[in-house]
N, C-alpha and C positions, 0 to 999 in steps of 0.2 A: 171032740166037744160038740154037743148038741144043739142044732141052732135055737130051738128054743128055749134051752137054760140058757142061751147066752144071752138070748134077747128079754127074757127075764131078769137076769143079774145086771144088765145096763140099763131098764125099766127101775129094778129096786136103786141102784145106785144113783140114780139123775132124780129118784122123785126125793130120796132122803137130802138129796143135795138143794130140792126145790125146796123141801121143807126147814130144812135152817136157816136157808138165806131167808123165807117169810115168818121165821122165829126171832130174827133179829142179825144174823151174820153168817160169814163162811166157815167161822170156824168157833165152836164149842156154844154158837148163838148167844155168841156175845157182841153186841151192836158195836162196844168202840174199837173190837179188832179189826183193822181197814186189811182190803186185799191183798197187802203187800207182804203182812203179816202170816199169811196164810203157807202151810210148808210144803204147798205143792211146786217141783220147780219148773214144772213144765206149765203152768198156767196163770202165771205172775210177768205184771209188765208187759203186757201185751199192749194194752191201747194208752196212746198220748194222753195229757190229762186235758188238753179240748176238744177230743173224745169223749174221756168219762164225763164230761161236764153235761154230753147231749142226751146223756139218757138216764133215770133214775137209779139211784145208787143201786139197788136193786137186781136191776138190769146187771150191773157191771161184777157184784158178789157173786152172781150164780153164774159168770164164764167160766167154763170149764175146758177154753179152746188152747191149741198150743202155736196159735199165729193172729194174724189179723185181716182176715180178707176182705174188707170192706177199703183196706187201701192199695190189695191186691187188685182187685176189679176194674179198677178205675172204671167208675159207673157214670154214669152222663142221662139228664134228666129226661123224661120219658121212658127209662127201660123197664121191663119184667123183669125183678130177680126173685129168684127162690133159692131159699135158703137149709139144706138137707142139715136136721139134727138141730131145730132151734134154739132147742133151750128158754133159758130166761129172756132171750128175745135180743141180746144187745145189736149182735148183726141186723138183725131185720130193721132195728129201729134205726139204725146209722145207716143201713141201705135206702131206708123210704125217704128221710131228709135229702139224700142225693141227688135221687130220681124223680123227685117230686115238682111240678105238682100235678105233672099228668102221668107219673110210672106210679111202680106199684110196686110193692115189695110182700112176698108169701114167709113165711116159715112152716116148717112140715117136721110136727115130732108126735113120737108115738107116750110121750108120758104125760099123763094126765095133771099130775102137778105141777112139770113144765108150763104145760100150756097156761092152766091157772093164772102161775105166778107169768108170763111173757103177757097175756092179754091184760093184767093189771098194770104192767109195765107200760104198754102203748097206753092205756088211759093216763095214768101219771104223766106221760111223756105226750100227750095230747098229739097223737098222730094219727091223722085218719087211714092215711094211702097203706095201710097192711092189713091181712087175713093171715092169720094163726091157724092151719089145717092140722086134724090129728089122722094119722095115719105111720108109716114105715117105709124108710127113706130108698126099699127095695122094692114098692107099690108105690110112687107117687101118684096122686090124686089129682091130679091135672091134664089136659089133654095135648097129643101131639104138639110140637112146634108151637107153645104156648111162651116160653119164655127165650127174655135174650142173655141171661148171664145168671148161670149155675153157679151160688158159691156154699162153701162146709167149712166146720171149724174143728175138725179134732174128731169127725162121727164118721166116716165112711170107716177109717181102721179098726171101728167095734163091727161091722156087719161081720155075719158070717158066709155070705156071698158079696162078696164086692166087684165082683164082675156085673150082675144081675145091678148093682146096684148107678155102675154107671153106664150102662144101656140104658135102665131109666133116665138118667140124664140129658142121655145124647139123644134119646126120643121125644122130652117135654123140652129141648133146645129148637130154635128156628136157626134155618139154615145160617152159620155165619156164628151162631150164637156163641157163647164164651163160659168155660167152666175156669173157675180161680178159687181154688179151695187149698187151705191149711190142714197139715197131715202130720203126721207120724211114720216117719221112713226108716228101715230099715236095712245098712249097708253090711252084709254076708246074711249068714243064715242065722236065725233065730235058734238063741242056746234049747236044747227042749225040756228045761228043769222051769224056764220062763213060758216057752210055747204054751204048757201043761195048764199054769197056773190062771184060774179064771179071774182070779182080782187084778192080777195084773194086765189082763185083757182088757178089763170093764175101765182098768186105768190107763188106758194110749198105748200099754206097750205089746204086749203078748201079739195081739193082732195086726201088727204094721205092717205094711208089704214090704219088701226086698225091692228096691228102686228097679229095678229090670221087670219083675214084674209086674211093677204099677205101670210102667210104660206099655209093658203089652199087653195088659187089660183093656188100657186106655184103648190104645191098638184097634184091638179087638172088639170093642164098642163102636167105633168108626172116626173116633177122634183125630185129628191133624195138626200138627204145630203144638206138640207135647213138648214142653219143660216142666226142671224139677230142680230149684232154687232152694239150696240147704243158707236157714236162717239161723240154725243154733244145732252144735253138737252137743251132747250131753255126756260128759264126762265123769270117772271114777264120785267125784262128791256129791252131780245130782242123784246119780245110779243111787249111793250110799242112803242119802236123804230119804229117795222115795220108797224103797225096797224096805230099811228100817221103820216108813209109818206103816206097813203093808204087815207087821210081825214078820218075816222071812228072815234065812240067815244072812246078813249083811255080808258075811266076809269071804263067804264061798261065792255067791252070787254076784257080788257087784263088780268082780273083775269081768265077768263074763259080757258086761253089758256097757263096758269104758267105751264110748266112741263110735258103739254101733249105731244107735238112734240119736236121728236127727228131727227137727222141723223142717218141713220145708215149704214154700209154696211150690205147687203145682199149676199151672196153667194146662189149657188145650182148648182146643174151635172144633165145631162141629163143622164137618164139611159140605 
């Protein structure tokens, strides 16, 4: 796979995704279908409802995360966090309430109508302490030792270098700093009838890592105090679920993928 069709296909995907939610919803832009509604089963139910309360509804339609790292972090006021693969903004805005009112919370996405719809969001949400940077979560835009807690919701497993991508982490991290990011894990080997398919890349799954090798990425970035905390297995009926909105064939496919993928948080410290 091509890294730049793939960063195109998660480009077209997030900006079509930004544009229904400012059409009026997540699903077919219809305003009174609420999130719950929506037949994704990895991105449903994520955050408490005095969560969704903090931030415009808005915000909370255009998540497209498979955890919630803003209660993974445990952030404490005054910190830097950035936040890889923004989106609509909801992390960023629950991270600045935290850390406020002298930290500061970044979000860093490369789609234009993300950004759009996340910087409308902080004004609805009348939050000063954030900056929405555009850029590619394998170039961050920020300097050395700049922040104290790296978090992501579901966007490191679309990169097509994810190694590259958490060096950049562990290099815009100050010593001590904290990465607590929401994934998509993968326990054995990816079927390659799934590997192949780029929708279901752009969707959480194709591109997971194999939990050993998120470890030694990590590793290999310079990270210490690696954990990987499985939050949800996804079983024969999510498989079933997402595979049939995807057109694929459901019945050959979905046995293939009972069990394998997980959520999970991820933690590590830079040393």
């Amino acid at each position: 796979m091509q890294t730049e069709d793939l960063k195109q296909a998660v480009k077209a995907k997030y900006g079509r995704a930004a544009r229904r939610v400012a059409g009026g919803g997540c699903c077919g832009g219809n305003k009174a279908v609420a999130i719950e509604a929506c037949p994704d089963p990895i991105t449903a139910h994520l955050y408490a409802d005095s969560q969704a309360g903090e931030v415009p509804a808005e915000a909370l339609l255009a998540s497209l995360g498979c955890g919630n790292p803003t209660a993974l972090a445990e952030l404490k006021p005054g910190e830097i966090v950035l936040d890889l693969g923004s989106g609509g903004g909801i992390d960023v805005l629950l991270s600045a309430r935290r850390v406020a009112p002298r930290g500061k919370a970044y979000g860093l996405d490369m789609t234009d109508e993300m950004l759009a719809l996340a910087r409308e969001n902080q004004r609805k949400a009348g939050i000063a302490n954030v900056e929405f940077l555009r850029g590619e979560i394998e170039n961050i835009p920020l300097p050395d030792g700049s922040v104290d807690v790296v978090i992501s919701n579901c966007v490191i497993n679309l990169s097509a270098d994810k190694g590259r991508v958490l060096r950049e982490a562990f290099r815009v991290l100050k010593p001590g700093g904290r990465l607590a990011v929401a994934d998509i894990v993968v326990r054995g080997a990816v079927p390659p009838a799934i590997q192949k398919n780029l929708e279901l890349w752009v969707g959480c799954m194709a591109g997971a890592l194999e939990e050993k090798q998120y470890r030694a990425l990590l590793d290999a970035a310079g990270f210490v105090a690696i954990s990987i905390e499985p939050t949800r297995v996804y079983r024969l009926a999510d498989a079933r679920e997402l595979l049939q909105a995807k057109g694929l064939d459901v019945d050959s496919m979905a046995p293939l993928v009972d069990g394998k993928f997980i959520s999970a948080f991820i933690r590590a410290t830079h040393a």
